[in-house]
VOGU-3710 file (C-alpha; in Angstrom, 3 decimals, decimal comma):
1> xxxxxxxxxx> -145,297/178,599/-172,341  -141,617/179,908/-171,846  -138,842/178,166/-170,013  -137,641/179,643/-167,071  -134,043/179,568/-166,584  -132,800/177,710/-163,799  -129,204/178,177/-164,375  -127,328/180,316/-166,789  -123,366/179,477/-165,620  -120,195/180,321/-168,179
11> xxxxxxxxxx> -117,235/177,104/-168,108  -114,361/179,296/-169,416  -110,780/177,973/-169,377  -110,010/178,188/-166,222  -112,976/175,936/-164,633  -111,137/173,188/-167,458  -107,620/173,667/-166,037  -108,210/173,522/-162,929  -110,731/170,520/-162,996  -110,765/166,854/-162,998
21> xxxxxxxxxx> -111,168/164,289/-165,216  -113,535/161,522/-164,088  -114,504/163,130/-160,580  -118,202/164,947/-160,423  -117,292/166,965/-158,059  -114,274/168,639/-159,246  -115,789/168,794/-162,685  -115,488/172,139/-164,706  -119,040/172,303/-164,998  -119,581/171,692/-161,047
31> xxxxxxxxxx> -116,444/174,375/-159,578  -118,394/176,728/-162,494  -121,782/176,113/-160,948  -120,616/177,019/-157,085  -118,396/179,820/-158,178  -121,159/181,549/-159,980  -123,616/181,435/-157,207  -122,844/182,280/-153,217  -125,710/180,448/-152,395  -124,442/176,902/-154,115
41> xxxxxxxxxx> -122,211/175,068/-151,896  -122,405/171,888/-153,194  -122,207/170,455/-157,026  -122,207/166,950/-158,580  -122,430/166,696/-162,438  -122,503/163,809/-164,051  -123,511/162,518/-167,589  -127,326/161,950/-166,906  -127,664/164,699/-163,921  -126,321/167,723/-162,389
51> xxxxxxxxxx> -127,255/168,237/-158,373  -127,466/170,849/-156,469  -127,201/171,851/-152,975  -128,273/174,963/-151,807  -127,292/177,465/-148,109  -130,705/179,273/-148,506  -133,470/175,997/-148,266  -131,574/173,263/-146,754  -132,641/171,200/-150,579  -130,363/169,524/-153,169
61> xxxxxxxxxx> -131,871/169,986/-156,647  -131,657/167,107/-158,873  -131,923/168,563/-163,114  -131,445/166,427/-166,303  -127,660/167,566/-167,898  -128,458/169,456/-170,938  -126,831/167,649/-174,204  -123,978/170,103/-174,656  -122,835/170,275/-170,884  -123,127/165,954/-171,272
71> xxxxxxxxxx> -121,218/166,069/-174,634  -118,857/168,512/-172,838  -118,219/165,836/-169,887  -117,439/163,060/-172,200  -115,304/164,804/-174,536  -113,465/165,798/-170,722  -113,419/162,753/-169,271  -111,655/161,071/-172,569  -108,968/163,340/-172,542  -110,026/165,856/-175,181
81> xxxxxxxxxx> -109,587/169,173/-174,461  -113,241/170,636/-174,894  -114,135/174,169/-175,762  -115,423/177,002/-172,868  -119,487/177,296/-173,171  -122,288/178,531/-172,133  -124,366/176,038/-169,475  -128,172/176,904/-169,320  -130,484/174,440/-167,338  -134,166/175,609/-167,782
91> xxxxxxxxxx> -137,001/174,680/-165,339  -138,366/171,621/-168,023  -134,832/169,696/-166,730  -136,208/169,168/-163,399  -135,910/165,376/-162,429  -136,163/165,882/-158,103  -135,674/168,096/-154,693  -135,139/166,580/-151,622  -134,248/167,944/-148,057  -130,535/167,864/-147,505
101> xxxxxxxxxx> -129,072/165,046/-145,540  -128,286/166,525/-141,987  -124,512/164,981/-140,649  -124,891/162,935/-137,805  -121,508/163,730/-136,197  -120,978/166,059/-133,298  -118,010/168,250/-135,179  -120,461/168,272/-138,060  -123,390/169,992/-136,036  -120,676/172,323/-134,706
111> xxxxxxxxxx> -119,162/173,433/-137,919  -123,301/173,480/-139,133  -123,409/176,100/-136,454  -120,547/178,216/-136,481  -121,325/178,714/-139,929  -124,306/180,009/-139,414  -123,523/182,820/-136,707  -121,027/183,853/-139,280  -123,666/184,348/-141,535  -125,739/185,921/-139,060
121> xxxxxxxxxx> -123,013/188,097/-137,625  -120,973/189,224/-141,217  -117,826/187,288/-140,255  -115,485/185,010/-141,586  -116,188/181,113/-140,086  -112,692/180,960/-139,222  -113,073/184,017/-136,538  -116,515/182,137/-134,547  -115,154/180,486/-132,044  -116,976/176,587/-131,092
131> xxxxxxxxxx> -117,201/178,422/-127,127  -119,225/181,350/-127,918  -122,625/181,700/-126,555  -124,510/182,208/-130,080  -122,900/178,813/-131,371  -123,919/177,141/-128,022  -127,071/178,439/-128,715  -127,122/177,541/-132,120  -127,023/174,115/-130,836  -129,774/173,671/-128,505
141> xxxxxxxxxx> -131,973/171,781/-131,021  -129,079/169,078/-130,799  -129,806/168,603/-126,754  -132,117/165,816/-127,129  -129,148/163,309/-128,522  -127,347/164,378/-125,035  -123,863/165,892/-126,463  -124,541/169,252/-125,992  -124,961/168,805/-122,058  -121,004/167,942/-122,147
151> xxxxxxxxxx> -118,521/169,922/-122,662  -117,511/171,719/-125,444  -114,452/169,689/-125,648  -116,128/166,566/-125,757  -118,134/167,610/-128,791  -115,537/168,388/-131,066  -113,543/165,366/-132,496  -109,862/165,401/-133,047  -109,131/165,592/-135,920  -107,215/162,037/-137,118
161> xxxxxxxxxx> -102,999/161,979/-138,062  -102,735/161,359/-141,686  -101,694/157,926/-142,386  -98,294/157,295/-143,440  -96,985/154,865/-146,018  -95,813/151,679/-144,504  -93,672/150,340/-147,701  -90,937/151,798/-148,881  -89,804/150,516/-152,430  -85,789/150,876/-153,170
171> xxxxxxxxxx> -85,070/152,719/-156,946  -83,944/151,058/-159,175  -80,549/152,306/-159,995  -80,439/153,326/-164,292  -77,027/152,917/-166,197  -76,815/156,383/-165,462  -76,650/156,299/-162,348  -73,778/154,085/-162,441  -71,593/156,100/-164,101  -72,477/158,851/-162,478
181> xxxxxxx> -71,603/157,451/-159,156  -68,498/156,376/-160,758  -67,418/159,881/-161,650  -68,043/161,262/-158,150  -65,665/158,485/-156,663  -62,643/159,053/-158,988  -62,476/163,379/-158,494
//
């Protein structure tokens, strides 16, 4: 019996420079994985698994990492620089699918629904507007929890100011420095 390929995804150079050590997210492997497919919008990798989460059925795919892309995450994650490759996950490294997690919060289910009259209408998500009638629309399975009687206003949550740094640590002032403030006060 042959092995259907699941996933068949290039690292190159760039998905390593512009990755992270130590974060599954940010991984080469994972910014490879949902830049080679429209449909991916989500990607974890880690040494054991690689998840994915999918626009198209509302699932995130759980598959067993494949010994070169788990030798390529170590080698990564230690700080040596590992070579570009070829990632191929066949149907035998299935572990799970489950349904996605739906967000609970109200800007959540409005985002969840712009997005989608983008995609039904060709635009950008950035140019659907929360107050148009196909997002309101888009919403009416939310009525039962109550928020989408309010207004629109109400439903969408402010978004937080970023928190500041309450310490402030004096620098310590080098030999350097020193002289250097020296020099400006005698010319």
């Amino acid at each position: 019996m042959s092995k259907k390929i699941v996933l068949d995804v290039p690292i190159t150079r760039t998905h390593i420079r512009s990755s992270v050590q130590k974060d599954a997210r940010k991984c080469a492997i994972a910014r490879a994985i949902v830049e080679s497919d429209p449909d991916i919008f989500h990607a974890n990798v880690t040494t054991d698994f690689i998840t994915v989460a999918r626009h198209s059925n509302e699932r995130v795919t759980k598959y067993r990492t494949p010994r070169p892309a788990r030798n390529f995450v170590i080698a990564f994650d230690s700080g040596r620089a590992p070579r570009p490759f070829e990632l191929v996950v066949v149907d035998d490294d299935f572990v799970s699918e489950r349904p996605r997690q739906m967000r609970q919060t109200k800007q959540a289910a409005v985002r969840e629904a712009r997005r989608k009259v983008a995609k039904m209408t060709g635009r950008k998500i950035s140019e659907v507007k929360p107050d148009e009638p196909e997002v309101i629309e888009t919403l009416k399975p939310f009525t039962s929890s109550g928020f989408t009687s309010r207004s629109l206003k109400d439903r969408v949550k402010k978004p937080s100011k970023p928190r500041t740094a309450t310490r402030t640590y004096a620098k310590r002032e080098t030999a350097a420095d020193v002289l250097r403030k020296q020099d400006l006060h005698l010319a």
